[in-house]
Backbone bond lengths (Angstrom), bond angles and torsions (degrees), N, CA, C in turn:
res aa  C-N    CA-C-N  psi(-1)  N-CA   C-N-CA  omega(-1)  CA-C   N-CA-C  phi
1 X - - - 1.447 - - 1.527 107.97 -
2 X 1.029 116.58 131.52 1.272 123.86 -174.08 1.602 119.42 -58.04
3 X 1.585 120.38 135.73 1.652 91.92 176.73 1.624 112.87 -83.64
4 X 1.205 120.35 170.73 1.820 116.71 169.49 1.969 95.41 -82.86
5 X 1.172 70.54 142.84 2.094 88.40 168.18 1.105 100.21 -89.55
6 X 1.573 109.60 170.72 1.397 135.93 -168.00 1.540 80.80 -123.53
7 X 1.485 91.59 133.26 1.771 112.75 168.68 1.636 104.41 -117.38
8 X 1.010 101.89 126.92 1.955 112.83 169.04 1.577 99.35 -77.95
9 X 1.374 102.64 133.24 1.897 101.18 164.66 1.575 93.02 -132.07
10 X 1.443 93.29 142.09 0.880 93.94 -172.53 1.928 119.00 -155.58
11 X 1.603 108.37 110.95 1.237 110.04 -122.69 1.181 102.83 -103.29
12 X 1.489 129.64 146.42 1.603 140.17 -149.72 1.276 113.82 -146.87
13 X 1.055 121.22 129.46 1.641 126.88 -171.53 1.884 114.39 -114.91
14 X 1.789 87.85 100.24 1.497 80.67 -173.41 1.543 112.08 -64.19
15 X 1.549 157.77 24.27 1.086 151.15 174.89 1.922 106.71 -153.11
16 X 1.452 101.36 139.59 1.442 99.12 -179.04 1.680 95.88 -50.30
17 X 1.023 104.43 -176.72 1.501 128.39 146.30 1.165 128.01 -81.54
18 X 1.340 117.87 106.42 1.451 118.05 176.93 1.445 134.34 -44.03
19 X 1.120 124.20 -12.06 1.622 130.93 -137.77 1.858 69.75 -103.21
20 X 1.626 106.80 158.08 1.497 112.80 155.52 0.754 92.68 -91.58
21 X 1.447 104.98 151.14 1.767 135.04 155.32 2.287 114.62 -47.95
22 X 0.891 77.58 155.35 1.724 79.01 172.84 1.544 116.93 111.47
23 X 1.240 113.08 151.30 1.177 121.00 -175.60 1.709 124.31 -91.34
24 X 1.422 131.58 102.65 1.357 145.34 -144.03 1.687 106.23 -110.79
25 X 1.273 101.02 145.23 1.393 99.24 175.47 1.591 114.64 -108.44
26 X 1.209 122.16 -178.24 1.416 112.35 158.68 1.686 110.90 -145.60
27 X 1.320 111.44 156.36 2.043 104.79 169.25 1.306 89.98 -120.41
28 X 1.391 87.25 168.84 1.384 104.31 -175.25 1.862 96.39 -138.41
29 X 1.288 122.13 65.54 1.666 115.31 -167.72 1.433 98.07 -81.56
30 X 1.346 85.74 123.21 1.541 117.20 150.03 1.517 121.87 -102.76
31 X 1.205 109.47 175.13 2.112 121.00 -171.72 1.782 99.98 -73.02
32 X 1.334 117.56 -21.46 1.251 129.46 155.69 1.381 153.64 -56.89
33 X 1.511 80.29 -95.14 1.354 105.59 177.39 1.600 99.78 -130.61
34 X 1.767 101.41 159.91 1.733 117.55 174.40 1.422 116.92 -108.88
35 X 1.134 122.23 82.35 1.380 123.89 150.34 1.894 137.43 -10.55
36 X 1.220 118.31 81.77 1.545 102.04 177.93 1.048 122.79 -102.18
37 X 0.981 150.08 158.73 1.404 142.00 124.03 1.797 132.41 -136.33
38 X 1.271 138.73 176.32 0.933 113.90 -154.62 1.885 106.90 -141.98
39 X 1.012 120.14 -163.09 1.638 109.09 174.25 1.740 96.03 -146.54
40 X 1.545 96.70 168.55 1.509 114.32 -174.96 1.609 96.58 -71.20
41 X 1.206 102.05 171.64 1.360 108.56 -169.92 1.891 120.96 -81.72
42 X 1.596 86.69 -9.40 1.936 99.59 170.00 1.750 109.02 -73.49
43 X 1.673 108.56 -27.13 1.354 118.29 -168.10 1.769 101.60 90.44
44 X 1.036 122.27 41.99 1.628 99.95 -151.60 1.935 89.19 -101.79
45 X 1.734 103.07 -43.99 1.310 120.88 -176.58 1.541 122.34 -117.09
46 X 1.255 128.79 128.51 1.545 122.81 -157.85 2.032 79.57 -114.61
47 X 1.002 113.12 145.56 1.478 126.61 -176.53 1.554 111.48 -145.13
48 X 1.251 115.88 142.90 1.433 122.26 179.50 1.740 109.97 -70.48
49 X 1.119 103.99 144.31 2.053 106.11 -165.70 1.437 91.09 -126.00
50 X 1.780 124.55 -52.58 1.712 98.79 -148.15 1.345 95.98 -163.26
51 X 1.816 120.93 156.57 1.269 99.03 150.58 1.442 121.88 -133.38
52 X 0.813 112.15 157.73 2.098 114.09 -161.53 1.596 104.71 -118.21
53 X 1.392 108.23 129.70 1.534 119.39 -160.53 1.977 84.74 -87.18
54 X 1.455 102.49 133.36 0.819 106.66 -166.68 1.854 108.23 -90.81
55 X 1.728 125.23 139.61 0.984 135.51 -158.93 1.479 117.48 112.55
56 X 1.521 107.95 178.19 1.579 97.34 -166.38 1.747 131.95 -16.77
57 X 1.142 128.66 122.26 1.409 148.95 -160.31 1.044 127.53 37.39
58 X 1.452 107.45 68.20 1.525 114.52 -160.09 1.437 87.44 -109.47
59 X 1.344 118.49 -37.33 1.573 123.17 -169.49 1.694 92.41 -71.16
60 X 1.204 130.22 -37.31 1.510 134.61 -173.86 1.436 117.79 -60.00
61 X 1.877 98.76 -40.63 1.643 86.14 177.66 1.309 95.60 -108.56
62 X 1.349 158.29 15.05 1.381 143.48 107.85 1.693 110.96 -7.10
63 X 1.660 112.23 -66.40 0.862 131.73 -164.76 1.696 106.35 -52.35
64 X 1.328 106.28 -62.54 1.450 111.29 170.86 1.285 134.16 -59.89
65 X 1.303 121.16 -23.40 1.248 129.03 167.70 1.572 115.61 -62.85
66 X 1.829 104.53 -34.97 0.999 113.05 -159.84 1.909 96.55 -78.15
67 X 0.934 117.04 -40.59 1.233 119.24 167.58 1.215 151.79 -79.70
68 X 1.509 102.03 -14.76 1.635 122.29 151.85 1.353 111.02 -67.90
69 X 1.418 120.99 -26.37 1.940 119.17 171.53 2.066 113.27 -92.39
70 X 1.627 99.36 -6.82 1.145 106.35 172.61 1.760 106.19 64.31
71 X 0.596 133.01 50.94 1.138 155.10 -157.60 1.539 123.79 -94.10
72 X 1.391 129.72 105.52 1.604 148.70 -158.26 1.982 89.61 -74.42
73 X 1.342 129.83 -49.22 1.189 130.80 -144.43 1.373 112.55 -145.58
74 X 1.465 108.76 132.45 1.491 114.37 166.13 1.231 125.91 -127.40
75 X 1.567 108.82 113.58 1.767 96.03 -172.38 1.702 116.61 -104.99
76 X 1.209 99.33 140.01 1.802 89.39 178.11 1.601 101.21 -131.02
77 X 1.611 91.33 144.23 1.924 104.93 -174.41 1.435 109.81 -61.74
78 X 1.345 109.30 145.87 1.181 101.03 161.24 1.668 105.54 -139.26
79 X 1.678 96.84 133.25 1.271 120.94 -148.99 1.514 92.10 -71.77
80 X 0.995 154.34 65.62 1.622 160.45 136.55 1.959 95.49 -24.14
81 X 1.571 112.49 131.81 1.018 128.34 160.06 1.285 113.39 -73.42
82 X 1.804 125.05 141.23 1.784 125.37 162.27 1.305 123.63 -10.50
83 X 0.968 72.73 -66.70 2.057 94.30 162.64 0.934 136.15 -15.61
84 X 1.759 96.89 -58.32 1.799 114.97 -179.29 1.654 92.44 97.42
85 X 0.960 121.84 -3.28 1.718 128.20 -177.86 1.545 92.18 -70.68
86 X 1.904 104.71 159.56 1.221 104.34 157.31 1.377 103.18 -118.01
87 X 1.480 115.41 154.42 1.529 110.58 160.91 1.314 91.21 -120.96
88 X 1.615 95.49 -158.68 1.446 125.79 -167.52 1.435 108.91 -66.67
89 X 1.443 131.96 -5.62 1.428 137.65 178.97 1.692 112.22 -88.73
90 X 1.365 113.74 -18.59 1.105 129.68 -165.37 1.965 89.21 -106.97
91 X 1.101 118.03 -71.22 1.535 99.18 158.10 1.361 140.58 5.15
92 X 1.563 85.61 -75.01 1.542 110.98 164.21 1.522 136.39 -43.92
93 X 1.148 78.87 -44.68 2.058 109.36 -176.51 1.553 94.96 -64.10
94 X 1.674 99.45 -59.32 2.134 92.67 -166.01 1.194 112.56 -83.55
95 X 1.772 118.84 10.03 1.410 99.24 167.47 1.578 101.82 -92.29
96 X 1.533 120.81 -50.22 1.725 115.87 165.93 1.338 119.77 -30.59
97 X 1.166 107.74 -43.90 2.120 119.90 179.94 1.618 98.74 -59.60
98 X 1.531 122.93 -31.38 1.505 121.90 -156.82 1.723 95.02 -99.28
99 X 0.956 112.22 -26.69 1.292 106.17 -165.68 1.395 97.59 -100.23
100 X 1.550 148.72 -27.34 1.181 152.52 161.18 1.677 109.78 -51.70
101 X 1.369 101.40 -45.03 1.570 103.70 171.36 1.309 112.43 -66.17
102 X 1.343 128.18 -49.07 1.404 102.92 -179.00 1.590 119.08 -78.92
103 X 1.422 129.70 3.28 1.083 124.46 170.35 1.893 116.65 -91.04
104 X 1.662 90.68 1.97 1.818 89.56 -173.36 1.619 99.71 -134.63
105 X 1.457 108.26 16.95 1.282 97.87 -170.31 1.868 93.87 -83.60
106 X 1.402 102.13 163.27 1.630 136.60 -0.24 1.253 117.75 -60.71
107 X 1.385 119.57 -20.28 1.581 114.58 -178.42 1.829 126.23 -44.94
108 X 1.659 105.19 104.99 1.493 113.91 -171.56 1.776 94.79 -35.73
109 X 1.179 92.10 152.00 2.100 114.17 164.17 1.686 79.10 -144.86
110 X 1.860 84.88 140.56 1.214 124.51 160.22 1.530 138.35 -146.57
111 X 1.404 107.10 134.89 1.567 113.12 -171.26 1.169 110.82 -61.42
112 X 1.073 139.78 109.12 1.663 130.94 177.14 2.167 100.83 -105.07
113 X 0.913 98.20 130.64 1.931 105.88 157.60 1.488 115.88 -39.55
114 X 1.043 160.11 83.80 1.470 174.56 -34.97 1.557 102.39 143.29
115 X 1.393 121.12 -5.11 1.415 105.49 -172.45 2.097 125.24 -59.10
116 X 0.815 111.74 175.16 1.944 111.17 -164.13 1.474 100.51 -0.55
117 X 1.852 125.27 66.69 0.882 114.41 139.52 1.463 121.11 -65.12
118 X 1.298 104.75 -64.71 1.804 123.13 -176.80 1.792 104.59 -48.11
119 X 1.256 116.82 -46.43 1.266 101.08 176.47 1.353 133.18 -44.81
120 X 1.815 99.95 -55.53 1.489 116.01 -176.54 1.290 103.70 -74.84
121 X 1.500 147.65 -5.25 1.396 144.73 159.27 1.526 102.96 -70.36
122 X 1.549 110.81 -40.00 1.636 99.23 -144.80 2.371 83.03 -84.85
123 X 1.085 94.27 -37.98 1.468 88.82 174.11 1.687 130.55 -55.80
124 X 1.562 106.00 -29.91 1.631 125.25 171.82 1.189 86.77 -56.33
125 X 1.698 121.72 -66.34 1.327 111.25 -138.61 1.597 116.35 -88.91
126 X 0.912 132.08 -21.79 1.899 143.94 138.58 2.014 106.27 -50.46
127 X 1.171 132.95 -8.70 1.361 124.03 151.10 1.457 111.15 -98.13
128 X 1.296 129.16 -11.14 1.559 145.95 171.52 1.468 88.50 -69.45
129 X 0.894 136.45 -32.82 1.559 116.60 -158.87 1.652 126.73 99.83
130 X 1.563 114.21 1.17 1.159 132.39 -159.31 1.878 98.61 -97.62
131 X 1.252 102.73 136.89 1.855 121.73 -170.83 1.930 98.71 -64.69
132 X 1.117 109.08 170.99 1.347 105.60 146.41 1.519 121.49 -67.34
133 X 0.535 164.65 -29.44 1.509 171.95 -179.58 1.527 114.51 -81.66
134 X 1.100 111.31 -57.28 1.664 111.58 165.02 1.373 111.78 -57.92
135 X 1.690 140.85 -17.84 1.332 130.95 -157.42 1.432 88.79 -113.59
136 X 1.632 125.79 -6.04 1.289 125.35 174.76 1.536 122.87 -54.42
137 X 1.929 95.14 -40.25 1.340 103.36 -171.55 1.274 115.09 -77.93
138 X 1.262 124.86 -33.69 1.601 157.83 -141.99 1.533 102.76 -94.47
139 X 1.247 118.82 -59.25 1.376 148.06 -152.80 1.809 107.06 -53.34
140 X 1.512 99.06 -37.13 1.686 93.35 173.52 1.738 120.93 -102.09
141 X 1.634 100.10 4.32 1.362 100.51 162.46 1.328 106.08 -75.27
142 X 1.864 125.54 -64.08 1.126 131.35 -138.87 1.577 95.15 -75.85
143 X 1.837 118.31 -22.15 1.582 106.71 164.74 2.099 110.09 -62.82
144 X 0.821 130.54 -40.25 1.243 134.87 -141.62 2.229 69.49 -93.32
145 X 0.972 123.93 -74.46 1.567 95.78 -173.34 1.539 115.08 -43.49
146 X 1.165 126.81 -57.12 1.664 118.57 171.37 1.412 115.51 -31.05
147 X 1.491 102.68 -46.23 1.702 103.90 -164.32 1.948 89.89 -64.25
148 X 1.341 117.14 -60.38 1.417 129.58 -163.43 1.591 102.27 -39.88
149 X 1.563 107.54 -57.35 1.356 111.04 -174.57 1.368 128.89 -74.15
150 X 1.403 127.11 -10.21 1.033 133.13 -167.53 2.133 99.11 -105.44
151 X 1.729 102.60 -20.89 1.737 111.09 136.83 1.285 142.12 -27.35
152 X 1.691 89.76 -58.69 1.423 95.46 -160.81 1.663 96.31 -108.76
153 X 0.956 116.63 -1.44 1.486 114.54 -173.30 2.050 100.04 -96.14
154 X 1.430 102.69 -30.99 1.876 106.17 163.21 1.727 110.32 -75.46
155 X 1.033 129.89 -48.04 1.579 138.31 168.12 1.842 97.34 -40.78
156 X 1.677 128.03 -85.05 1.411 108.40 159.60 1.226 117.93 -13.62
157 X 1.353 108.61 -104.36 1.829 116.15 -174.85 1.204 110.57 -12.44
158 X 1.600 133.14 -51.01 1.594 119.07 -146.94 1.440 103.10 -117.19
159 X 1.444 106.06 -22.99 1.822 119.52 -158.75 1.332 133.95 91.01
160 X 1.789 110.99 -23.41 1.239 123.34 -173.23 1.869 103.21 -106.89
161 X 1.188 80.81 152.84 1.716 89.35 -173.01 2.046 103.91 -77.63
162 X 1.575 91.10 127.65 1.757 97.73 -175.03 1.636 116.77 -34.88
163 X 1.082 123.83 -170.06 1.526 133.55 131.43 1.779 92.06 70.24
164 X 1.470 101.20 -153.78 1.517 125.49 -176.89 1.313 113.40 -131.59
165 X 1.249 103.45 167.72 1.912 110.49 -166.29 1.775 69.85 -95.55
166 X 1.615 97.75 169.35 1.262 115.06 -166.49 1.711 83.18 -133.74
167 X 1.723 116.33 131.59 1.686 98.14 -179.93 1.964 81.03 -97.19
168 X 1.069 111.16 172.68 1.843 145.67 151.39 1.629 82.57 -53.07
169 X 1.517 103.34 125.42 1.376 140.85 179.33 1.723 101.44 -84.47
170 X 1.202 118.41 -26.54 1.950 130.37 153.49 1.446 130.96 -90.35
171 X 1.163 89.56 -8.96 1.886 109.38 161.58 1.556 92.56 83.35
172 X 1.297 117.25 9.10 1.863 100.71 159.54 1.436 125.45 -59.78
173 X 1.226 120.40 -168.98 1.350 146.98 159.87 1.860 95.71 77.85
């Protein structure tokens, strides 16, 4: 009876990978609380990290987080209506995005589209098995990884980095 052979595969990528290298954060601001989380430094996996009570030095330990992971990129959602409309939530977003930038610049901030992040988190996490109350705490990390990953997974696809550069709201960086 014949034996089976052993085949080597052995696997080759005719094109770099588009995505930059580096390790990225994301927020997820809410009227609350701030959602972070962040990805490995290939970009491969965006994971929930922290959450920051939103108001006095929230941009500060943003800030530190962002620099204790050393960190190339910061993206924050911006709540864009179905529509494609902006309201006053989106407002909101690019003045936090402006003022986060100048507290982390040079570190890029970017507007990324944020739409049913929070939904599809708050729905994961009620099929997880998680209470209302437990998904309270959780709920703006596991948006801010969706937002991150659904970043870095369009950056792949296209090559170009999602969203918009965000300038320093003081004209630094």
């Amino acid at each position: 009876m014949p034996q089976p052979s052993c085949v080597n595969f052995e696997i080759r990528r005719s094109e770099p990978d588009p995505l930059r290298p580096g390790i990225r954060l994301a927020v997820d601001v809410g009227s609350v609380r701030i959602g972070i989380a962040s990805c490995d430094p290939g970009g491969l996996i965006a994971s929930p990290l922290a959450t920051v009570r939103r108001g006095s030095g929230d941009l500060a330990e943003i800030a530190r987080l962002a620099a204790g992971r050393e960190v190339m990129e910061i993206v924050v959602g911006l709540p864009t209506s179905l529509s494609g409309t902006a309201g006053q939530a989106v407002d909101q977003a690019r003045y936090f995005a402006e003022a986060l930038a100048d507290v982390v610049a040079p570190t890029a901030v970017r507007l990324v589209d944020e739409r049913f992040t929070t939904v599809i988190a708050d729905a994961a996490l009620r099929e997880g098995g998680r209470h209302a109350k437990e998904r309270r705490t959780v709920i703006d990390q596991a948006a801010a990884a969706l937002l991150l990953q659904g970043a870095l997974d369009a950056e792949r696809q296209t090559g170009s980095p999602p969203g918009e550069v965000v300038r320093p709201a003081k004209g630094g960086g």
